[in-house]
GUBA-130998 format. One line per 2 residues: number of its first residue (from 1); their letters; for each residue x, y, z of N, C-alpha, C. Coordinates in steps of 0.05 Angstrom, whole numbers, plus 5000, padded with zeros to 4 digits. Layout:
<rs>
NUM> A> X Y Z X Y Z X Y Z  ...
</rs>
This chain:
<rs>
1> XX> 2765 9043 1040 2743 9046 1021 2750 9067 1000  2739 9068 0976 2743 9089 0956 2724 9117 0961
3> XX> 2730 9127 0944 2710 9159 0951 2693 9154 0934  2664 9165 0943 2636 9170 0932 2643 9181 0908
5> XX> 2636 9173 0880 2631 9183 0863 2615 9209 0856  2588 9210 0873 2566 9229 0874 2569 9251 0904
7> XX> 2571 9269 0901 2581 9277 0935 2553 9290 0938  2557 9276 0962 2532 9278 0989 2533 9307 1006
9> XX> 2561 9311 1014 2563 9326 1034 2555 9355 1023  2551 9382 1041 2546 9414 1036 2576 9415 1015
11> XX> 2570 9435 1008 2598 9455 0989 2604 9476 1010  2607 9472 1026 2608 9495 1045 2634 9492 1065
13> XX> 2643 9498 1072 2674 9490 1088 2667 9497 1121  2671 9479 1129 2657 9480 1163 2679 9500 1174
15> XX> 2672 9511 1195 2681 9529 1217 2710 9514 1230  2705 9476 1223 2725 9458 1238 2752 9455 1214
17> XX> 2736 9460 1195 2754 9456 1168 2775 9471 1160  2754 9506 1162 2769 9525 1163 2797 9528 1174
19> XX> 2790 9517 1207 2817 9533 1231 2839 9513 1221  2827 9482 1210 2857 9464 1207 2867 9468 1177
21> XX> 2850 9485 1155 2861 9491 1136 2874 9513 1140  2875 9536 1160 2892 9561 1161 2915 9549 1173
23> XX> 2909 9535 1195 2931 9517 1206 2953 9511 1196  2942 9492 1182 2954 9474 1159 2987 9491 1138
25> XX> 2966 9511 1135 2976 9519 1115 2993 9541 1122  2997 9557 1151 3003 9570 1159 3031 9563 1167
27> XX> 3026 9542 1176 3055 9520 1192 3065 9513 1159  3058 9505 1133 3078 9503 1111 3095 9543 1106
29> XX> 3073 9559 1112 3085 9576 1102 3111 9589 1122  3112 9580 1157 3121 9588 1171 3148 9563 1163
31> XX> 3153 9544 1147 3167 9528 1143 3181 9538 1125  3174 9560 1102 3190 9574 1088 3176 9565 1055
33> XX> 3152 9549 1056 3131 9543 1031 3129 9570 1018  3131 9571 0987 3125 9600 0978 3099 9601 0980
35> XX> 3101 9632 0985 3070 9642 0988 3055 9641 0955  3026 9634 0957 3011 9641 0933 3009 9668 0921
37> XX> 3003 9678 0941 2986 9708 0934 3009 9736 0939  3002 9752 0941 3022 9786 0935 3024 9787 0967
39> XX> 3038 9785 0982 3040 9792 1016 3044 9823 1022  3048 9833 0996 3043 9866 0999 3062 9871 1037
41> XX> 3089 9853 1035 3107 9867 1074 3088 9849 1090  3068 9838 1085 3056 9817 1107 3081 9792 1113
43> XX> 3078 9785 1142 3093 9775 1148 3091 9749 1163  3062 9754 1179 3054 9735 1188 3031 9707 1170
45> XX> 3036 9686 1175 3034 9662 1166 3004 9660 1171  2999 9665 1184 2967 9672 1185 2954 9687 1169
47> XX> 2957 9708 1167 2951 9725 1158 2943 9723 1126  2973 9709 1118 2992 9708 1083 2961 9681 1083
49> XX> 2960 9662 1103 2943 9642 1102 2903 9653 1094  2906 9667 1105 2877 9675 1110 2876 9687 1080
51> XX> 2897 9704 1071 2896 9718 1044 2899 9700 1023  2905 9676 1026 2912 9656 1006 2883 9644 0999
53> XX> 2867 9638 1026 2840 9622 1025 2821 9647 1021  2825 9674 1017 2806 9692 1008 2807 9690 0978
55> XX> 2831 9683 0964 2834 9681 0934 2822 9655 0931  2821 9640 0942 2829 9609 0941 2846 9602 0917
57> XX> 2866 9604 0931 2902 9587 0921 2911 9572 0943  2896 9570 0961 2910 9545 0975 2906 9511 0963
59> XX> 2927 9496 0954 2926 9473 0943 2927 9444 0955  2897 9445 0982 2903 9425 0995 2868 9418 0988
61> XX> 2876 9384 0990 2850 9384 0996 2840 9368 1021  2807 9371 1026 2797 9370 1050 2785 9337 1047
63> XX> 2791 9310 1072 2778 9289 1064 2764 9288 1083  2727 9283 1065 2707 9283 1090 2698 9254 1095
65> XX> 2699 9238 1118 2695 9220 1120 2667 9218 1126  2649 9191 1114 2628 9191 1121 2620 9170 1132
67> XX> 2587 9162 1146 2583 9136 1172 2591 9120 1156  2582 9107 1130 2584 9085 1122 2617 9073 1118
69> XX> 2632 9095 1124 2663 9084 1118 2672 9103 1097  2662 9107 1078 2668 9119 1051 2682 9148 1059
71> XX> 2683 9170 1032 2697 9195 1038 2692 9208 1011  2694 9231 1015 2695 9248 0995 2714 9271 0992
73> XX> 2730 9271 0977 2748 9297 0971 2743 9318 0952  2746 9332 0970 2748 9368 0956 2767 9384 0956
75> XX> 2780 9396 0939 2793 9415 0938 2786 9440 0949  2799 9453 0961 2796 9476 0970 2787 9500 0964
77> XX> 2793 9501 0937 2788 9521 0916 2758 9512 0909  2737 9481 0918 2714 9481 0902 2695 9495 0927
79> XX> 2709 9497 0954 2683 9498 0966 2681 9532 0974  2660 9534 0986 2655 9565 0993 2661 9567 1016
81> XX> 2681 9592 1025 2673 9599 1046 2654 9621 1063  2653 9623 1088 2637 9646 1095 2650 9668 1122
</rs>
């Protein structure tokens, strides 16, 4: 199916979203992916991860599937976190 033109879903980045976007992004950086942000001697991938999604420069985006079949994509950088 194509993505919703009009998005339905919160702007808000779920708690589930979060752990597989630090994830995500943590395992590219532990792969040797340049970092976004100043690591100021940080070393851990986590960490460099968590500091990337506090700027938001992480360049992935999130696909939310919805009942009817459809989906919506967001970039990372549109939603808020908390």
């Amino acid at each position: 199916r194509e993505a919703n033109k009009e998005r339905i879903t919160t702007p808000y980045m779920t708690k589930y979203e979060r752990a597989r976007i630090l994830g995500t992004r943590a395992l590219q950086l532990s792969m040797n992916a340049p970092a976004l942000v100043n690591t100021e001697g940080e070393t851990d991938p986590l960490q460099i991860a968590i500091k990337e999604l506090a700027e938001k420069k992480i360049p992935l985006v999130i696909r939310r599937y919805l009942p009817d079949g459809s989906f919506e994509d967001w970039k990372v950088t549109e939603l808020e976190t908390y």
